[in-house]
N, C-alpha and C positions, 0 to 999 in steps of 0.2 A: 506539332499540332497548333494551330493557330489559339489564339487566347480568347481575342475578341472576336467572335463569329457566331453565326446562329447556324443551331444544327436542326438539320431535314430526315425526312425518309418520305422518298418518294413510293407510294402505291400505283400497282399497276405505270412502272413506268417505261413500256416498251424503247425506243430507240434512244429515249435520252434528253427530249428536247426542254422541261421543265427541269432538270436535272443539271442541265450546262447552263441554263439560265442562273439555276443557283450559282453554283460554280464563278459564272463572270461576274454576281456582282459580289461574290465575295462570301457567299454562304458555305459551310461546309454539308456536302449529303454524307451524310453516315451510313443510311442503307437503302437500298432500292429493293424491288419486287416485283419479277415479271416474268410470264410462262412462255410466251413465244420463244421459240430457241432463238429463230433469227436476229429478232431483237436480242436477245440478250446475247451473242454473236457482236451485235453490231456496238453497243453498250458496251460492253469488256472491251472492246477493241479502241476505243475512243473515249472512256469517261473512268476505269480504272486504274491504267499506270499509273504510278507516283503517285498514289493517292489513298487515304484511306478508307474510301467506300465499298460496304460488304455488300455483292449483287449474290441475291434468292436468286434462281433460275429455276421456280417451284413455282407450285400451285398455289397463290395465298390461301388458302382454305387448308393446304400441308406444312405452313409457317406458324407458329404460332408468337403473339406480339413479346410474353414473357420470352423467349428463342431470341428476340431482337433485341428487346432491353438488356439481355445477357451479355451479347454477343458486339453490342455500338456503343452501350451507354452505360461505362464504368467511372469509377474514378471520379462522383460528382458529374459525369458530362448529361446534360436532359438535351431530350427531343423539345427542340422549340417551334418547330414547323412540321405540319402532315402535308403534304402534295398527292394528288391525282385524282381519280372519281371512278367509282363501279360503276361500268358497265347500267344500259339501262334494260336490256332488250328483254329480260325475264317478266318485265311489269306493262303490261301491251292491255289496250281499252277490253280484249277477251275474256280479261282475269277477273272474274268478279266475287266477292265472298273472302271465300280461301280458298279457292281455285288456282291451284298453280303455285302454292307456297311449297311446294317440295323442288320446282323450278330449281336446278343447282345456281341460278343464276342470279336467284333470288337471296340468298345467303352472302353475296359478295357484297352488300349494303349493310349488311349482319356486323361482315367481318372488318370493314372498312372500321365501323364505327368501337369495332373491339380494339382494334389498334388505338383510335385515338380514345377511349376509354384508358388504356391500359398505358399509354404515353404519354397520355397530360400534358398535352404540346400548348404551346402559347396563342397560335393560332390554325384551322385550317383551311385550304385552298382547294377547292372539288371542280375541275372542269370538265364540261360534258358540250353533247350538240346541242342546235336549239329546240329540235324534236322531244328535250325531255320538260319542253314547258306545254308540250301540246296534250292538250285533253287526255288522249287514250293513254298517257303515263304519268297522270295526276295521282295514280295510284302510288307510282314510284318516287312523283317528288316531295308527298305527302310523308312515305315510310321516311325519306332519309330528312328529313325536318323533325319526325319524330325520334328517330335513331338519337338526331344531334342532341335535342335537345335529352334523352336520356343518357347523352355521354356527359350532360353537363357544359352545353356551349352555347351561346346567345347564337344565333344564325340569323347574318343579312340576307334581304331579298336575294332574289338569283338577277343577276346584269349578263345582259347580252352586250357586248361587244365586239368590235369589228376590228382587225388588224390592221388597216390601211388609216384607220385613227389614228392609231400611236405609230405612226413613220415608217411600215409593212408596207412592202409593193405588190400586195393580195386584200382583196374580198374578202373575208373570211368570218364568220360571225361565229363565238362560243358563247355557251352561256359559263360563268363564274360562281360559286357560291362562299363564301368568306364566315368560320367560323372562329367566335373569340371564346377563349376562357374569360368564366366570369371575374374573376380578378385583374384582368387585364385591361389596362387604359389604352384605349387605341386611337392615336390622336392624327389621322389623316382621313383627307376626302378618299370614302371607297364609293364606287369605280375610281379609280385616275380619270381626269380630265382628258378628254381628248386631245391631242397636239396637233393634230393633221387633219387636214378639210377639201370639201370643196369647196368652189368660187364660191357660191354663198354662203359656204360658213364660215370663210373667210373674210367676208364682207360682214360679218355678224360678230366675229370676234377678228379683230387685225391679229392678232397674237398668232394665230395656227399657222402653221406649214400648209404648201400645197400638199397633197396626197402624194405620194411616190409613182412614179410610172412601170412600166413590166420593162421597161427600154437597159436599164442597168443590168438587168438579168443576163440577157443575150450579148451583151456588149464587152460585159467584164472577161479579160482571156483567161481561160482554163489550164488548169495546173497540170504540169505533165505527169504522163503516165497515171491519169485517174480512172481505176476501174467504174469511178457510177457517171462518168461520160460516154454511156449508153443511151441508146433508145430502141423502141421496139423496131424489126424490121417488118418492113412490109409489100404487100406484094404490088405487082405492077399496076394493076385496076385501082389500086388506092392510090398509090403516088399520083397515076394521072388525076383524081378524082382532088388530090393537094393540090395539084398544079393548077387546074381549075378555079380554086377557090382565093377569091380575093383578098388582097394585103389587110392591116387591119380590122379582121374578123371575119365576115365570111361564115357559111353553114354546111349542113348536107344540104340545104335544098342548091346553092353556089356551086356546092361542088359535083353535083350533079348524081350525090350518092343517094341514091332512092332505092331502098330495100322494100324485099315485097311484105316485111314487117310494117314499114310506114306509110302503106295504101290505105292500112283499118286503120293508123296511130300516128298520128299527125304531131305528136308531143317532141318534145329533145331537140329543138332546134337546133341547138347551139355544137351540139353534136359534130365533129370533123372541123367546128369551127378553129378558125387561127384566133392565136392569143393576140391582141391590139396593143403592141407596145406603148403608145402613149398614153392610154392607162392603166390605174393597179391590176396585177391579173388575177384571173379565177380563184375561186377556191380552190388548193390543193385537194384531192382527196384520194380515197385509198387505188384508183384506178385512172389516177394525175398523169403516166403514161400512156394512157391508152388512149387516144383521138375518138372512138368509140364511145367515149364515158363521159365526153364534154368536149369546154372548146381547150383539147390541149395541143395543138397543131401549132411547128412553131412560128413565129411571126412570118419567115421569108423562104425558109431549107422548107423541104416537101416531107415531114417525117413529124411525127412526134416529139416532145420534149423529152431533154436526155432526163437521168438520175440525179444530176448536178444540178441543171436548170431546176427542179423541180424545189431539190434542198433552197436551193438560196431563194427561192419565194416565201420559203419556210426560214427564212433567217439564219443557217445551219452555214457557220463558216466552211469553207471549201476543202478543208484537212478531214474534215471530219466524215469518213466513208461506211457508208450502209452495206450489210453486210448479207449474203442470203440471195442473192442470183437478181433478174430485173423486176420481176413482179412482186418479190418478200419485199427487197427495200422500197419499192414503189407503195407498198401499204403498211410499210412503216412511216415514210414520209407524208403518208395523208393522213395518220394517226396521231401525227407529233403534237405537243405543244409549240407552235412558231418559237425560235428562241429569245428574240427581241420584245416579243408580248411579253415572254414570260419574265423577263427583266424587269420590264416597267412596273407588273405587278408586284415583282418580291421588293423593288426599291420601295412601292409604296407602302407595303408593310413593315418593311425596317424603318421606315420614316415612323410609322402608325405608332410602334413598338419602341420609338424615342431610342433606336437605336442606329449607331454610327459604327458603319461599316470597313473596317481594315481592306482595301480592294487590291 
């Protein structure tokens, strides 16, 4: 066991990607917690051998965090990091009063904040979409500010951030929430500085990188024999409907896919769009395979993005195999924490926490 490290327990950590973040810069996870089999499939498969992290494959609400503190943290070792964020979807602009507080979905903000009540971590790290800054779940970001602070944690504003700032060749915007214990001197800029720009903000600060482009994606050769060098098949009216559609981006209305859904809904453009290699690409998300759901069509081949292309938008070294057929790992990979995001962040906390990491 390492001496000098800071130890984690990731919540709700489906496939891993806040998890290997730790891991690469040097953090130890002691335990993780996540219901989905696939992901935890794909999790054991890639983030437990040779290691001593204990993966829940339960329900957090069936964990309880004494069970953890038993089970990770003996012998003097503390929990010095919490990772992950509950779910938002139980706290919707509908719920008004106490409307909905039996919600099971509602208690996972309960539970989140029993653990870090019950773990006394040094600091935690809550990411979510940017949907949970929008109006109709003011409800929700209210409860878990109040949670924090009855678990006893100063809480920073929520930061939205974008991946293609810190050196990501994706779009991607999360929001961030950053809770300290009040004891705890936290001596670095939170957010992180951005590193990576565009032309004009690079002209605004010389310092930044240009943004990464989607071109490395497609370009880098693939490892043999990799089961998530997949993509969906499809049938003959679609391929033609790719072939159609123009290099560098391109739509349904280009490819000439007009559904008698899009006569009344004119919305989705981007839809059967090709991904524009010379810039960063799309947002991954949980239906990042399917051409259907965005622009995931790949830049030049007539088909969708395999399972691999998708990870490495997501920063997910090429070893690392999603587990659970093409559409599990598909919405495992748009659920992840990018892993290079999450890097920069835990650096900047071990920075914060005046702590020097054994890598």
């Amino acid at each position: 066991m390492k001496k000098n490290t800071l130890n984690c327990v990731d919540l709700f950590a489906g496939a891993g990607g806040f998890s290997l973040a730790a891991k690469n810069v040097g953090f130890t996870v002691a335990a993780a917690i996540e219901l989905n089999k696939h992901a935890c499939s794909t999790y054991e498969a890639n983030l437990i051998n040779g290691n001593s992290t204990m993966l829940y494959k339960k329900n957090i609400l069936e964990i309880t965090p004494s069970e953890v503190l038993s089970d990770c943290f003996t012998d003097g070792k503390q929990c010095d990091i919490v990772l992950g964020g509950p779910p938002c979807q139980g706290f919707s602009v509908h719920r008004i009063k106490n409307a909905g507080v039996d919600d099971p979905r509602n208690k996972l903000i309960l539970r989140y904040f029993e653990y870090v009540a019950f773990l006394n971590p040094k600091v935690f790290l809550m990411e979510n979409v940017p949907g949970i800054l929008w109006t109709r779940h003011k409800k929700f970001l209210d409860a878990f500010y109040e949670e924090g602070k009855k678990a006893g944690y100063r809480l920073m504003q929520p930061v939205t951030l974008d991946a293609r700032d810190y050196g990501l060749p994706q779009r991607r915007k999360r929001v961030f929430i950053l809770g300290i214990r009040p004891d705890i001197e936290f001596n670095a800029a939170w957010p992180p500085p951005a590193t990576h720009g565009n032309a004009k903000a690079i002209e605004r600060n010389p310092l930044l990188h240009p943004w990464q482009t989607a071109s490395d994606i497609f370009n880098q050769p693939l490892p043999e024999n990799d089961e998530n060098n997949r993509h969906m098949n499809h049938g003959n009216d679609l391929i033609e409907a790719f072939k159609s559609t123009p290099l560098n981006g391109g739509s349904r209305r280009d490819s000439n896919r007009i559904l008698p859904c899009h006569e009344e809904h004119n919305g989705h453009k981007d839809v059967y769009g090709r991904i524009d290699p010379t810039q960063p690409g799309p947002t991954m998300t949980t239906a990042c395979i399917n051409p259907s759901k965005g622009r995931f069509v790949h830049p030049t081949e007539h088909h969708g993005i395999t399972l691999r292309q998708a990870a490495r938008f997501q920063t997910f070294p090429d070893w690392f195999v999603f587990k659970g057929g093409l559409i599990a790992a598909g919405e495992q990979i748009g659920n992840a924490v990018p892993v290079k995001l999450g890097e920069v962040l835990l650096c900047t906390i071990a920075d914060g926490l005046n702590f020097k990491l054994d890598k």
